[in-house]
C-alpha positions, 0 to 999 in steps of 0.5 A: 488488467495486469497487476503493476510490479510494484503495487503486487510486490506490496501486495505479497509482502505484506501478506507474507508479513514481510516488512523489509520487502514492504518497505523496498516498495516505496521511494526514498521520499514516499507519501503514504496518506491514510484517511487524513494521516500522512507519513513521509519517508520510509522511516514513518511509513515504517510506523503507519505499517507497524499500527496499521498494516503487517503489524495488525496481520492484514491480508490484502487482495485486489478486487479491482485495479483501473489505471486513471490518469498517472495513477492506478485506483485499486479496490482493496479487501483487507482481512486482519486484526485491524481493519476488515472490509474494502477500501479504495488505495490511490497509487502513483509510481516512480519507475519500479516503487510507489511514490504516493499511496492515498487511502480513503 
């Protein structure tokens, strides 16, 4: 299956530590959803990518993307000073940016 644009433009920048086009990614609104911890809005997605995210230096690639629904499921290896191993992201897209993330 080909890659969703905006789940590949997050993909890329946060491999290439690009904060800015990391953040283009989302609506104005977006909820990100990490194990529980929810941020709403860029402004707060902002910190959660600082803590958990381009902040730690992860590197991020998919190893499998299903569509389901009004969603994509993608399966995520991440490699970092933070987290290291697999996890599952739940992604739900408006137009060209991602609405919803929920990580578990």
């Amino acid at each position: 299956m080909t890659t969703p644009d905006p789940i590949r433009r997050f993909i890329e920048a946060t491999n290439e530590g690009d904060t800015a086009a990391f953040l283009d990614t989302f609506t104005a609104d977006a909820l990100l959803s990490d194990w529980g911890r929810t941020f709403k809005g860029r402004a707060e997605i902002a910190r959660w990518n600082q803590s958990d995210n381009i902040g730690v230096q992860s590197h991020l690639s998919i190893v499998r993307i299903a569509p389901v629904d009004a969603t994509y499921q993608v399966r995520i290896a991440v490699k970092g000073s933070g987290f290291n191993g697999e996890g599952d992201m739940t992604f739900t897209l408006e137009g060209d940016r991602i609405s919803s993330l929920v990580i578990a």
